[in-house]
MARMI-277131 format. One line per 5 residues: their letters; for each residue x, y, z of C-alpha. Coordinates in nm, 3 decimals, m for minus. Example, Ala and Ser with C-alpha at 12.3 -4.5 7.8 and 13.67 -1.06 7.14 Angstrom:
! residues 2
AS = 1.230:m0.450:0.780; 1.367:m0.106:0.714;
//
This chain:
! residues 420
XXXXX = 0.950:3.143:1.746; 0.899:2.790:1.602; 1.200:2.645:1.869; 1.020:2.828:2.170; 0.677:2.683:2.026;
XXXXX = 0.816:2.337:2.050; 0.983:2.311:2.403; 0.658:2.511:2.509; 0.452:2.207:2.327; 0.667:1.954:2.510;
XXXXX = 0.659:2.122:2.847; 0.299:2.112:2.857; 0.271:1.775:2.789; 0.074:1.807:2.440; 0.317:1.570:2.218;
XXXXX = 0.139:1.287:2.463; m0.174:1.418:2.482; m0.227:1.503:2.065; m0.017:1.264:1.917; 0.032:0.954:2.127;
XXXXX = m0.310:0.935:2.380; m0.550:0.915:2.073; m0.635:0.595:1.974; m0.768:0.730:1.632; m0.666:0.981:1.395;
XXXXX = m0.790:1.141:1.102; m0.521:1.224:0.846; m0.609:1.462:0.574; m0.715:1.288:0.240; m0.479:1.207:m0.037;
XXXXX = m0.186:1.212:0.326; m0.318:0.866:0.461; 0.053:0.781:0.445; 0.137:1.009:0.759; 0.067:0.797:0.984;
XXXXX = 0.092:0.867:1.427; 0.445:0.764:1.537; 0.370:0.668:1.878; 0.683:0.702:2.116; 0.846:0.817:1.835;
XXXXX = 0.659:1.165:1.810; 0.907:1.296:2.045; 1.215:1.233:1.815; 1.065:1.427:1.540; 0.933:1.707:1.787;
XXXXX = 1.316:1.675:1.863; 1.415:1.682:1.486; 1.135:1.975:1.464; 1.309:2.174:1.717; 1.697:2.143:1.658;
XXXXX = 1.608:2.223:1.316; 1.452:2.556:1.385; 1.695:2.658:1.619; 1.997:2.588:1.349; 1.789:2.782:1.074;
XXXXX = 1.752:3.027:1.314; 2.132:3.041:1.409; 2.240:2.990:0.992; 2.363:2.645:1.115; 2.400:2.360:0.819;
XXXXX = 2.139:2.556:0.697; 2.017:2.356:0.378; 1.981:2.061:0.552; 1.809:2.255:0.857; 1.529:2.431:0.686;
XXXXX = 1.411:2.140:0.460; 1.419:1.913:0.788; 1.187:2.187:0.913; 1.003:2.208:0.680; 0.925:1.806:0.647;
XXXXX = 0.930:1.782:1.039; 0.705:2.051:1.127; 0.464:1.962:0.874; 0.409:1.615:0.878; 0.347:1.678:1.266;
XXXXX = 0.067:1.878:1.130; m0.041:1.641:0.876; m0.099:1.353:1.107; m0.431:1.477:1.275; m0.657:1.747:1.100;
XXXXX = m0.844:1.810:1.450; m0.525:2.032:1.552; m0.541:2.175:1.230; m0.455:2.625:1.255; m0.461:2.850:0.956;
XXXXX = m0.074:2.942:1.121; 0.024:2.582:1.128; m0.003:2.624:0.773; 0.117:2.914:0.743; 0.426:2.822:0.936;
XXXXX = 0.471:2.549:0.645; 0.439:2.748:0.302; 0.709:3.010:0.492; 0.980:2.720:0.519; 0.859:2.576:0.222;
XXXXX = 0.947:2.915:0.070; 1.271:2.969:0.268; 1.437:2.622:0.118; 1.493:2.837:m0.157; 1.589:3.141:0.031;
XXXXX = 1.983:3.213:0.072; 1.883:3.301:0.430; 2.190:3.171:0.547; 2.466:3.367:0.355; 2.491:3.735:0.656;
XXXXX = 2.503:3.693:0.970; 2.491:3.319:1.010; 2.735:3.062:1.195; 2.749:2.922:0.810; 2.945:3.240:0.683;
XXXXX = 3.153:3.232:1.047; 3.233:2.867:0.945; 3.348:2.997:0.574; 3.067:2.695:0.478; 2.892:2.991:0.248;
XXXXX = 3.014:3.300:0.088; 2.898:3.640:0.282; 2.691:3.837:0.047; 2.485:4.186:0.153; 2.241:4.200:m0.202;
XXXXX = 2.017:3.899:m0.267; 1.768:3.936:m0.579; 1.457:4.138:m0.467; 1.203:3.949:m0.521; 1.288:3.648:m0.298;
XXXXX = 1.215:3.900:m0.001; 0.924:4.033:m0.200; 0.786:3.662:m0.200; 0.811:3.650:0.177; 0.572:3.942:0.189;
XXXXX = 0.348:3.834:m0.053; 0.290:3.556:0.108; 0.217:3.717:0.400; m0.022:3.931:0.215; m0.208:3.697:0.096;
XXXXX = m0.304:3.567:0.480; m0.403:3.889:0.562; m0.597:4.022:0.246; m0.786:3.673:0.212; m0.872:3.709:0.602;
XXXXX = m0.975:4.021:0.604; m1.213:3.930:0.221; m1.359:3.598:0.416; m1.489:3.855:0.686; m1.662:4.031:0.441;
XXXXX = m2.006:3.853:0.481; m2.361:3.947:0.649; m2.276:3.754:0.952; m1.925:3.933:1.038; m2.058:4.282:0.942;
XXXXX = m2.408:4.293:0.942; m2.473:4.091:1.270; m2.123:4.137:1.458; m2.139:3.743:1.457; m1.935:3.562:1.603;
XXXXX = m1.793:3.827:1.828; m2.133:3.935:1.995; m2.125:3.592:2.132; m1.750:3.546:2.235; m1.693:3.886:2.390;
XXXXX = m1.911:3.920:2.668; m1.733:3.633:2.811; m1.460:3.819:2.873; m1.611:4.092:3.049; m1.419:4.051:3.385;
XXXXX = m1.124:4.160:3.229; m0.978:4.453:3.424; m1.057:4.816:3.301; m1.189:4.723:2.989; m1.428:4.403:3.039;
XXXXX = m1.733:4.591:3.090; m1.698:4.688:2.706; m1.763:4.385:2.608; m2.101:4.382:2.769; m2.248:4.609:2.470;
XXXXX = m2.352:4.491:2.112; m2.174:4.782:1.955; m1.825:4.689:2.098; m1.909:4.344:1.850; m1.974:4.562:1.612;
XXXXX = m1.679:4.794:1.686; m1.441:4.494:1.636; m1.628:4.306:1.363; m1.557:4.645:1.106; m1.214:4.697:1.271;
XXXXX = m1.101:4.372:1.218; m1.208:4.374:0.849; m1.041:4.704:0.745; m0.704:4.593:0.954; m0.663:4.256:0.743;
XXXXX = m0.751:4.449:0.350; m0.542:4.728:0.457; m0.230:4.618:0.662; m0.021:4.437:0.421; m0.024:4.777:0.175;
XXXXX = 0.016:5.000:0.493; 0.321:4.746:0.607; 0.459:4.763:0.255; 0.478:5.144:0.200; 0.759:5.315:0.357;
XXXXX = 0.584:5.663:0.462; 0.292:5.430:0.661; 0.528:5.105:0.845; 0.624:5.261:1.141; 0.280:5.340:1.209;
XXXXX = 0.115:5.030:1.021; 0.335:4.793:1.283; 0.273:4.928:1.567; m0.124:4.825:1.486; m0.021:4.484:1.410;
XXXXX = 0.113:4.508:1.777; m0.203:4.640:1.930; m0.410:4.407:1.703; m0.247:4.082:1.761; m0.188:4.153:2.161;
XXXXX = m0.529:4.250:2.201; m0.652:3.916:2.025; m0.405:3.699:2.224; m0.563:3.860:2.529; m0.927:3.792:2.446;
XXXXX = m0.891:3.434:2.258; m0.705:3.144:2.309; m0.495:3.129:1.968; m0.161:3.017:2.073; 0.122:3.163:1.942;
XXXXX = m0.051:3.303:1.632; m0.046:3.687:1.695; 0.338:3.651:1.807; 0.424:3.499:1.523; 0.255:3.738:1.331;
XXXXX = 0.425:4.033:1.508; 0.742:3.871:1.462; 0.708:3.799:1.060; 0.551:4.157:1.021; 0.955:4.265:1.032;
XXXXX = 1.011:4.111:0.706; 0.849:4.439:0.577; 1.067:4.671:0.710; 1.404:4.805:0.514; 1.762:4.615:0.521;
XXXXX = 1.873:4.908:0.704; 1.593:4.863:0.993; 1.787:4.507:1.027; 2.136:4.581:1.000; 2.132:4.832:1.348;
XXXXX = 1.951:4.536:1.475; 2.211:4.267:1.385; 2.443:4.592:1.511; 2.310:4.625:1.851; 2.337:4.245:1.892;
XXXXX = 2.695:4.212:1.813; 2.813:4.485:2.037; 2.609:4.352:2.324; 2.722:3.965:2.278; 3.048:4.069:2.102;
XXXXX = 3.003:3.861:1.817; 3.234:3.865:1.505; 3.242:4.207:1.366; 3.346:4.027:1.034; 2.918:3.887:1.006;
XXXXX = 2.868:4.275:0.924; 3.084:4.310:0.577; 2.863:4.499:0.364; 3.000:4.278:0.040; 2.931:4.056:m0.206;
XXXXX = 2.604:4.027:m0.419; 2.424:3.684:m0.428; 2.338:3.545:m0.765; 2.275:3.194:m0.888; 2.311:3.044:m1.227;
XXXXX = 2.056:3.159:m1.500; 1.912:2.821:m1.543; 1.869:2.729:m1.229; 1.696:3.109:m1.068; 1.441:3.050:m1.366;
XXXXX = 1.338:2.729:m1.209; 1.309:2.875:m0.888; 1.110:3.146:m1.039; 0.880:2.920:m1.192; 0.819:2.735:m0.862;
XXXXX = 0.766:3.041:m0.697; 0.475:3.115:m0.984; 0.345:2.813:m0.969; 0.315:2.815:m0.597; 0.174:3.147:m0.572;
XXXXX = m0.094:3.072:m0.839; m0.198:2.790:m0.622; m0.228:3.024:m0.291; m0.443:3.269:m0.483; m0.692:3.031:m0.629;
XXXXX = m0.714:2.765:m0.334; m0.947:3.000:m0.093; m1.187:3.039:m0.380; m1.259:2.640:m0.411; m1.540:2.676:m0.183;
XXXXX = m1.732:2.792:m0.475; m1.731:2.457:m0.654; m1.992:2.339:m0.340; m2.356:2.388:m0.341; m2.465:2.505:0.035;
XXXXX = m2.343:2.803:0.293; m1.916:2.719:0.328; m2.000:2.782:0.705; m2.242:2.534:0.721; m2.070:2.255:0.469;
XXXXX = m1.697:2.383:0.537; m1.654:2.216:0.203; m1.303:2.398:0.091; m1.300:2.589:0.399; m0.928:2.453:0.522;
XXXXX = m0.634:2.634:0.321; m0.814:2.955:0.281; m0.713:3.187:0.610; m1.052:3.188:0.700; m0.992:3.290:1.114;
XXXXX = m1.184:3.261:1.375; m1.520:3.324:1.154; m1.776:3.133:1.290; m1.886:2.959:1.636; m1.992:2.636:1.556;
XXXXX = m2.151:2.360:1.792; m2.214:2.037:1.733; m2.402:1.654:1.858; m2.299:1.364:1.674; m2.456:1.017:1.798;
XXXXX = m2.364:0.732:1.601; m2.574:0.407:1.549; m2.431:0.096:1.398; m2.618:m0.172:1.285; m2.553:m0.518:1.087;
XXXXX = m2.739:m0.797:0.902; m2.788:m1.019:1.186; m3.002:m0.758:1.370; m2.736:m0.630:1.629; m2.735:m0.252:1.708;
XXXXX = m2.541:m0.064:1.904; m2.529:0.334:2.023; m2.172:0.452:2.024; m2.018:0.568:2.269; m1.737:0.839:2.131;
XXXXX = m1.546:0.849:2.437; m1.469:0.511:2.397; m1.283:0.616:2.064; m1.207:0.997:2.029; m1.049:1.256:2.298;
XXXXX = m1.224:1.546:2.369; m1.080:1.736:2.126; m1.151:1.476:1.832; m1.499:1.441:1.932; m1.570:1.818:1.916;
XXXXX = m1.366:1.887:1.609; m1.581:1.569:1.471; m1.894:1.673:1.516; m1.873:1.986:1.304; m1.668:1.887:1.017;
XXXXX = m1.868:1.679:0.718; m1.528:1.478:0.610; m1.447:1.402:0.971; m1.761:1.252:1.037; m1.708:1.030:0.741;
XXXXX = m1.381:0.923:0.830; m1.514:0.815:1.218; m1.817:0.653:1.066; m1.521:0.462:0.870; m1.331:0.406:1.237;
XXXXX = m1.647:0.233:1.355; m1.737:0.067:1.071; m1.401:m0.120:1.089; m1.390:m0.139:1.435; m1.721:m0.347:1.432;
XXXXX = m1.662:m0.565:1.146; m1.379:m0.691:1.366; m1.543:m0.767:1.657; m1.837:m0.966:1.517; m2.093:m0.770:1.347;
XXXXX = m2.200:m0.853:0.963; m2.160:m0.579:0.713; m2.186:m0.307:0.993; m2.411:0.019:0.854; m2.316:0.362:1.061;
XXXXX = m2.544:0.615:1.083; m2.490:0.932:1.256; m2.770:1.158:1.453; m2.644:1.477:1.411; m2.714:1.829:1.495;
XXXXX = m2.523:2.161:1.464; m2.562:2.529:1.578; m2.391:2.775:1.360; m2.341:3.150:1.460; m2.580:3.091:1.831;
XXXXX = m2.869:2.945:1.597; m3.080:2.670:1.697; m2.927:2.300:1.669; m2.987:2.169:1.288; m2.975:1.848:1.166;
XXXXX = m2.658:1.810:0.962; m2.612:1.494:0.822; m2.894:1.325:0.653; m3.007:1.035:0.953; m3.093:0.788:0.702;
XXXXX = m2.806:0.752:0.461; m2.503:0.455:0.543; m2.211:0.657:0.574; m1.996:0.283:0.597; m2.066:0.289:0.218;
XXXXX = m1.992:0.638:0.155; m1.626:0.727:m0.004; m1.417:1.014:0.100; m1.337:1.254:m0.241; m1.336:1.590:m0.340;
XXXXX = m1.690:1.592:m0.447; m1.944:1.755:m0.274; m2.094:1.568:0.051; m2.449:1.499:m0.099; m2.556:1.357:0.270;
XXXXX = m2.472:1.707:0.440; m2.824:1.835:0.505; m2.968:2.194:0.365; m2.913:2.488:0.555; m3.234:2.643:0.663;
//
């Protein structure tokens, strides 16, 4: 899935557009260092995509899956207006699978006697594949349980009806309750489906709703490659068996090696060295469970601030509008009115104008930018106004304050303005 992703990225020309085009960028804080590579972005799309082909194929595996994991996320690391709950998703499952012996059945590794076959592996590095998906879903489906989702069907009762022309069903979408319908549906499918996916008696029956689910979702929003991925990763749930007449079926119809299908050999590492793994794995775990709830170190609504809203598989919760003109001034008297075109794409500009810490960081762009072509300790100020949920606009960030002297930290945005 990750090597189709990235030739379908190249094809459509998005490496230039997202990565090379922008004159600007706004890395994540505390990742300043990953900085746009220009040209260069295609090599490591390049690196990006040989390297998920060869995990995918057991190829120099090791070497494969960290330059995956390093590749793919550092791609995702260099501008947070692309930022996707999957893209991050995509890196905690190959951060996870460097420790994995993913490569030791069925793998051109094991054909090239580079690894030892083996048919047991401990259980719970499989079990940490599935708690990990777990947690996306259970966290999901808890962040939709809120008076907006439930009680007022927002933000589906605005994003459906534009979808109404769609054949058969489209006129659905026309009523309130069909919101409503989905709102509640959604919720109980992301609590329920990682326990119904995990218990034998209810998979079968459990996957073929993550089917329905994520195909109706890729039908009606434009998420990418999200609910294929997720119907793809749902298989790590079902039995070794369920796999095996699946690696059986390929090897008859590609007559590959029968030799890949020894049922030998038990995988086991030295004492010492599992326990570290097993304390990473703890660690890393106790970090995903606690991360989504860092919102509730921030005064104000998390829809509304979005302090600690990144991280947290919060999806597709909220529709969220914003205007953001910026003003810069200096000592001498000179003022100017921005124009964002001039600095941001599209995409930036809109991302921008909703998100408190990228509004910081542009007011920091144009403070700089200024400062070099004349002006005398430039001040930035930003009029701004946001609609959350199909609410009236609302002044977000206070008109008055200098946001060239404001720092970029972990502490709460004082400047954001109250929700009312």
């Amino acid at each position: 899935m990750l090597f189709l992703s990235t030739v379908r990225f190249w094809a459509n020309g998005w490496i230039e557009d997202l990565y090379i085009n922008p004159k600007y960028f706004f890395p994540f804080y505390g990742f300043e260092f990953v900085v746009p590579l220009g040209n260069y972005t295609y090599i490591l799309f390049l690196i990006c995509g040989l390297s998920a082909l060869f995990v995918s194929l057991g190829f120099m595996y090791r070497i494969s899956i960290v330059s995956l994991f390093l590749s793919f996320t550092y791609i995702e690391l260099i501008d947070k207006s692309t930022y996707l709950n999957h893209y991050y998703f995509v890196s905690l499952v190959c951060l996870i699978m460097i420790f994995l012996p993913a490569n030791h059945f069925f793998s051109i590794d094991v054909y090239l006697k580079r690894v030892k076959s083996v048919f047991q592996i401990p259980a719970w590095y499989l079990i940490a594949l599935k708690f990990l998906v777990a947690i996306l879903y259970f966290y999901a489906g808890l962040a939709k349980i809120n008076p907006d989702w439930l009680l007022e069907a927002l933000p589906l009762r605005i994003w459906l009806p534009a979808k109404n022309d769609m054949p058969i069903i489209g006129f659905l979408f026309n009523y309130k309750v069909t919101a409503y319908l989905f709102s509640w549906i959604g919720c109980i499918y992301d609590l329920s489906i990682p326990f119904l996916l995990w218990k034998k008696s209810t998979r079968f029956f459990a996957y073929l709703g993550v089917i329905i689910f994520h195909v109706l979702t890729s039908m009606l929003f434009p998420i990418g490659m999200f609910p294929y991925i997720m119907i793809v990763t749902a298989l790590v749930f079902f039995s070794a068996e369920f796999h095996y007449k699946i690696l059986q079926f390929l090897t008859s119809i590609f007559k590959f090696n029968s030799n890949l299908l020894q049922k030998e050999g038990i995988f086991a590492l030295p004492k010492s060295r599992e326990k570290l793994i097993q304390i990473f794995f703890l660690i890393f775990f106790l970090v995903q469970l606690l991360l989504p709830f860092r919102y509730l170190l921030y005064p104000g609504p998390l829809f509304w601030t979005e302090e600690g809203y990144r991280f947290s598989w919060r999806v597709m919760l909220m529709e969220k509008a914003g205007y953001a003109q910026f003003i810069v001034k200096d000592e001498t008297g000179k003022v100017v009115v921005v124009d964002n075109q001039k600095f941001l794409t599209k995409l930036q500009e809109k991302m921008m104008s909703t998100q408190p810490d990228m509004i910081l960081q542009y007011a920091h762009i144009l403070r700089d930018y200024y400062k070099k072509n004349g002006f005398q300790n430039p001040a930035v100020y930003v009029d701004s106004y946001v609609a959350l949920n199909g609410s009236l606009g609302k002044t977000f960030v206070n008109p008055k304050v200098n946001l060239a002297n404001e720092k970029e930290s972990f502490a709460h945005k004082s400047w954001i303005m109250t929700y009312k």
